[in-house]
N, CA, C and O of each residue as an XYZ file, in Angstrom:
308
protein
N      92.897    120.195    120.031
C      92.231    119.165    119.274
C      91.972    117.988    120.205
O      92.888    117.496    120.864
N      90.885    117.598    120.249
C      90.632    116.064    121.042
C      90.599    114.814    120.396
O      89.790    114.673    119.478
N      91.377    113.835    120.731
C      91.388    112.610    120.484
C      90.705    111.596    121.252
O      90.717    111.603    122.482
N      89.930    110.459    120.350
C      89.211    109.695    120.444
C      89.763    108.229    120.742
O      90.235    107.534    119.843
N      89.683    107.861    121.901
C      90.341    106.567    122.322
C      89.213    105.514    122.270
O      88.064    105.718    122.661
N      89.719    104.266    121.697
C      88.690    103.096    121.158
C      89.171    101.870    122.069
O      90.341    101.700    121.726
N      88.902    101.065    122.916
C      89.506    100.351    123.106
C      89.132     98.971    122.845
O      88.326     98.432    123.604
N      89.731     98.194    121.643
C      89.299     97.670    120.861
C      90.213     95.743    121.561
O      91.330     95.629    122.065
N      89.332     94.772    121.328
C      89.685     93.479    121.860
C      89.862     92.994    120.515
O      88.866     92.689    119.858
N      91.226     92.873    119.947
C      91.133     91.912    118.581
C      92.620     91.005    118.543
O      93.743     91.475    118.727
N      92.364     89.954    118.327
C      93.284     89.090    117.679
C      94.613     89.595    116.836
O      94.520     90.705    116.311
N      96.049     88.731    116.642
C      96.945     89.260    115.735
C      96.859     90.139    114.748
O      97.142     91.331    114.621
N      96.215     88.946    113.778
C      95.564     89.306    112.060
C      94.767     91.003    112.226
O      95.242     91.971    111.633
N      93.558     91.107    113.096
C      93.248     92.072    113.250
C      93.705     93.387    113.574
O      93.386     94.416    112.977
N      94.545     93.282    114.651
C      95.479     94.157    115.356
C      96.639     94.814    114.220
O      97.024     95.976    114.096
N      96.961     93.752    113.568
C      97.654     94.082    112.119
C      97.305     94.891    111.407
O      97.875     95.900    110.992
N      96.120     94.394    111.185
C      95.311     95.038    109.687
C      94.863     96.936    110.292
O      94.850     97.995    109.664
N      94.580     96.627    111.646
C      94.148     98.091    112.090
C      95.509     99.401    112.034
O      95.461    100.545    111.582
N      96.740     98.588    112.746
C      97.955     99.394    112.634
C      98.133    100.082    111.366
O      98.409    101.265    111.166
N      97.869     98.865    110.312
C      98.601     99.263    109.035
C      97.401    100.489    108.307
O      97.794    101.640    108.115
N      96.559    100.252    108.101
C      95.109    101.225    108.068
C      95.539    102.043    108.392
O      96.144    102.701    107.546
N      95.515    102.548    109.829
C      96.091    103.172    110.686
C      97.302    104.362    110.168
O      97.125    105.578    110.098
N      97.971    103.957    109.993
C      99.677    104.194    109.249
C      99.024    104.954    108.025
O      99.020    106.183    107.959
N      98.582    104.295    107.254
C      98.444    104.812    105.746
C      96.946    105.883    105.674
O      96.586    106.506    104.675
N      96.246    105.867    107.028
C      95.255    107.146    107.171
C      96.260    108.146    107.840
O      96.161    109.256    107.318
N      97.014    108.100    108.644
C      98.185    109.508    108.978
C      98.932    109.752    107.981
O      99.007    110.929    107.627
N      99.737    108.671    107.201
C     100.330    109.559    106.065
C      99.059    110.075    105.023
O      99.298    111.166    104.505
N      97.848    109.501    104.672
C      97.665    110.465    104.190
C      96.593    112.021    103.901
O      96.098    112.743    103.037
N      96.743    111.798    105.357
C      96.234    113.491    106.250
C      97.590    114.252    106.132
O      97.684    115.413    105.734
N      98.736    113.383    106.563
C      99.810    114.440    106.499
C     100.084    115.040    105.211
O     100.332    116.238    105.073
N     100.030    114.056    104.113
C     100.224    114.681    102.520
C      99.530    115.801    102.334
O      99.940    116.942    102.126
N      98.085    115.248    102.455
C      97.486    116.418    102.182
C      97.280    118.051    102.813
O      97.047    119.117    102.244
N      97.503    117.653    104.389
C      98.334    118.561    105.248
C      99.764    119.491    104.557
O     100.060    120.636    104.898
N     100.329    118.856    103.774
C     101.224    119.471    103.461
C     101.262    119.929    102.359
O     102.048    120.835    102.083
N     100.339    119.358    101.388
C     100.371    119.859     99.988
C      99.436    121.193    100.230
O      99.674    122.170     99.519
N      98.569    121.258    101.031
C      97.450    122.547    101.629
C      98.735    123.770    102.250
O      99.015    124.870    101.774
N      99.172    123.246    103.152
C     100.388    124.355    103.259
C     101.406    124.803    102.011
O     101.450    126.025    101.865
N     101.865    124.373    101.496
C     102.526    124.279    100.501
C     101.767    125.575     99.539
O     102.187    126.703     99.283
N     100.402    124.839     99.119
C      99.689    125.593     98.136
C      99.600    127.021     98.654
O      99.861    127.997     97.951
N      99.184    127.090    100.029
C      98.773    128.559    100.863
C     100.336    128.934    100.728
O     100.221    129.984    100.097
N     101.614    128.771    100.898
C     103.299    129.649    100.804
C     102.694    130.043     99.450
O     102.288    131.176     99.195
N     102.671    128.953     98.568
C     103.353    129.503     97.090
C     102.092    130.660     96.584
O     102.415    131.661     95.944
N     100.512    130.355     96.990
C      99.858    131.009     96.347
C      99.043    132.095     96.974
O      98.169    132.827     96.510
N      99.517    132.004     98.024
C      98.392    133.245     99.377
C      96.959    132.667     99.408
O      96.155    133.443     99.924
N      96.271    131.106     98.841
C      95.036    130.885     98.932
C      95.381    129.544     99.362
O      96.453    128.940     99.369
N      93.876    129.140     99.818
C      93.875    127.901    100.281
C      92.978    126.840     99.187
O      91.982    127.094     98.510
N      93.758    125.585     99.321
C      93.698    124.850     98.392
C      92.748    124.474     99.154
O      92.635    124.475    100.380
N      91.812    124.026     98.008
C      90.148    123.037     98.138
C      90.504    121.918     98.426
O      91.613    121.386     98.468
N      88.886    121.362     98.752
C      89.398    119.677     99.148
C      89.675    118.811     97.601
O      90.343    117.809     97.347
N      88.799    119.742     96.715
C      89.306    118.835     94.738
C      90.048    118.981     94.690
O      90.588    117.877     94.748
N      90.841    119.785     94.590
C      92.154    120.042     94.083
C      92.825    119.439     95.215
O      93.901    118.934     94.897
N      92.518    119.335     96.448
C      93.825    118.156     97.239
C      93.933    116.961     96.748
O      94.926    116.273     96.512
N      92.631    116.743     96.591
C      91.953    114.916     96.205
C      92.762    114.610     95.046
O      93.668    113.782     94.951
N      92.099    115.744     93.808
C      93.770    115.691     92.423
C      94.951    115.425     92.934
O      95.492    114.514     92.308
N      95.499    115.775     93.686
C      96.985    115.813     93.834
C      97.535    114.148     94.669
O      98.571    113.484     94.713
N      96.380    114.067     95.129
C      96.996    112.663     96.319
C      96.242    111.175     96.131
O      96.408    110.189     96.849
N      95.384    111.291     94.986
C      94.945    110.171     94.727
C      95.818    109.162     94.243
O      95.484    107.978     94.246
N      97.188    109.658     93.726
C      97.704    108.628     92.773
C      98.706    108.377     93.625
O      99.661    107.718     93.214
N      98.676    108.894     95.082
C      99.708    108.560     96.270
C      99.547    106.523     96.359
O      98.629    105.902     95.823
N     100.670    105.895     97.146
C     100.722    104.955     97.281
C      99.935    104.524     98.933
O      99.740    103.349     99.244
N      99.602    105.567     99.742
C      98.761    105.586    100.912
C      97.465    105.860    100.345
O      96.598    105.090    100.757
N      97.079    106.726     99.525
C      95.840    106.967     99.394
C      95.222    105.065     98.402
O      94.135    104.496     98.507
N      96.150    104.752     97.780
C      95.472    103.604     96.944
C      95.177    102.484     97.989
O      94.117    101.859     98.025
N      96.699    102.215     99.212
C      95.983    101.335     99.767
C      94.806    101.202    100.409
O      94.339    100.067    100.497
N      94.010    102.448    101.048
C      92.835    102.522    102.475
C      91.506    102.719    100.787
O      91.605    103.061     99.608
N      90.639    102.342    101.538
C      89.659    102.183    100.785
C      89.271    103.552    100.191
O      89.822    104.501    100.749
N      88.414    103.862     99.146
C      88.208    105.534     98.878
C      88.092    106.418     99.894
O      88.744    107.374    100.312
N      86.295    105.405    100.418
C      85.929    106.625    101.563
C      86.179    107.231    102.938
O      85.836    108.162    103.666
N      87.215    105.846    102.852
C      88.176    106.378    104.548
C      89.382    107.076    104.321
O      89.927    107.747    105.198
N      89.986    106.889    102.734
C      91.344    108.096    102.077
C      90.534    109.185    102.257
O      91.121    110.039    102.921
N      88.875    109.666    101.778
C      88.506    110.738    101.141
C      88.221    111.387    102.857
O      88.720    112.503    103.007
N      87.763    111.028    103.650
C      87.333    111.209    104.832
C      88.853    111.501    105.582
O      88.528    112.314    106.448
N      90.064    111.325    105.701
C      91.039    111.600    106.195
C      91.642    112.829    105.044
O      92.708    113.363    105.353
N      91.180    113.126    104.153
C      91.252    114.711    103.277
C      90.210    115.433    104.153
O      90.820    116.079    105.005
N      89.210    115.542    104.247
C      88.103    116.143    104.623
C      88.258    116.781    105.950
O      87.594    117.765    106.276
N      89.285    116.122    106.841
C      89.476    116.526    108.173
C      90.023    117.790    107.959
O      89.734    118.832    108.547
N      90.848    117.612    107.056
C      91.380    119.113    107.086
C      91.214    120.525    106.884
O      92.143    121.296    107.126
């Protein structure tokens, strides 16, 4: 997998706000990362991106990041 390095010039406040973003777009790729594994043990199929989206919307990572950057960190997967 390749990662994308940004190298970004910002102030405290900013630098803040990106970490924390940041934080709450990995946890919630990992949720859904895991609720997708999870679903494939228990059921031999792979769970859709609706039925992930059902399951992790009412997460406390998915409420903080805005919809379309929560819905876009489901989608990767």
């Amino acid at each position: 997998m390749l990662s994308l390095t940004n190298v970004l010039k910002l102030n405290k406040c900013r630098y803040r706000l990106v970490k924390v973003l940041s934080h709450y777009s990995k946890n919630t790729y990992n949720q859904g990362l895991y609720n997708a594994s999870q679903y494939f043990f228990n059921n031999n199929m792979f769970l859709q991106y609706s039925d992930s989206y059902h399951l992790c919307k009412d997460s406390e990572n998915y409420k903080m990041m805005q919809a379309a950057a929560a819905q876009q960190s489901f989608k990767l997967m």
